[in-house]
C-alpha positions as CSV (number, residue, x, y, z in Angstrom):
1,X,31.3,-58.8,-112.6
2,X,31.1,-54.9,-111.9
3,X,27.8,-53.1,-110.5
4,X,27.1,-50.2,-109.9
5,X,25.1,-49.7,-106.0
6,X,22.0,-49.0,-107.7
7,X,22.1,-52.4,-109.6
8,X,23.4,-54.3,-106.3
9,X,20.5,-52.7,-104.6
10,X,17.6,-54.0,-107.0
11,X,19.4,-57.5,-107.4
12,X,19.3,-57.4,-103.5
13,X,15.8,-57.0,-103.3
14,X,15.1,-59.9,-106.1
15,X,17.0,-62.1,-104.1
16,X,15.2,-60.9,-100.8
17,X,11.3,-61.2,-102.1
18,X,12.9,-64.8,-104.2
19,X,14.1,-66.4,-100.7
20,X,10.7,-64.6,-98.7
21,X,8.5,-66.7,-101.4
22,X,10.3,-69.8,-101.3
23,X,9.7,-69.4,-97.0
24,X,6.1,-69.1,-97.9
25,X,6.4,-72.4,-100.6
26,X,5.6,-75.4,-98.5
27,X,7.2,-78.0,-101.5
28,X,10.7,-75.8,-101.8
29,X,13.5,-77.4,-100.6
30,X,16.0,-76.2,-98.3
31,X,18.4,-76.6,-100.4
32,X,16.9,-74.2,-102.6
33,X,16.5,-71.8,-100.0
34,X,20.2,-72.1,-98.9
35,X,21.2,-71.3,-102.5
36,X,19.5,-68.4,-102.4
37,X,20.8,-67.2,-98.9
38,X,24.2,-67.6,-100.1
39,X,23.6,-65.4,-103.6
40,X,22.3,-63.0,-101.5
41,X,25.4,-62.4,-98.6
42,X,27.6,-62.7,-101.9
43,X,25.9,-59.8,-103.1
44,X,25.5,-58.0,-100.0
45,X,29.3,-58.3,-99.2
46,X,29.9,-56.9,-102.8
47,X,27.8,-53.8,-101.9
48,X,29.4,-53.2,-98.8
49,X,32.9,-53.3,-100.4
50,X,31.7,-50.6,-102.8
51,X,30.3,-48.2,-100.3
52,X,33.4,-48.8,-98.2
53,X,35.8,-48.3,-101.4
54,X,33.8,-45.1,-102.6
């Protein structure tokens, strides 16, 4: 899967306000949580290796 930086950036945010709601969510699971947190350095690290490649 390709992206472009601007898509990385909005699918960054999604991810960020989707794990700040589950914090807020007393009946979400970690696990759910953890799921999320790991989506989110997977796209982080893909973002980074495009600004350091361009």
């Amino acid at each position: 899967m390709t992206c472009n930086v601007h898509e990385l950036k909005i699918k960054i945010k999604q991810k960020n306000l989707l794990l700040s709601s589950i914090g807020r969510d007393e009946n979400a699971g970690e696990g759910e949580a953890l799921k999320i947190q790991c989506e989110l350095d997977r796209l982080l690290y893909q973002y980074y290796k495009l600004i350091v490649n361009n």
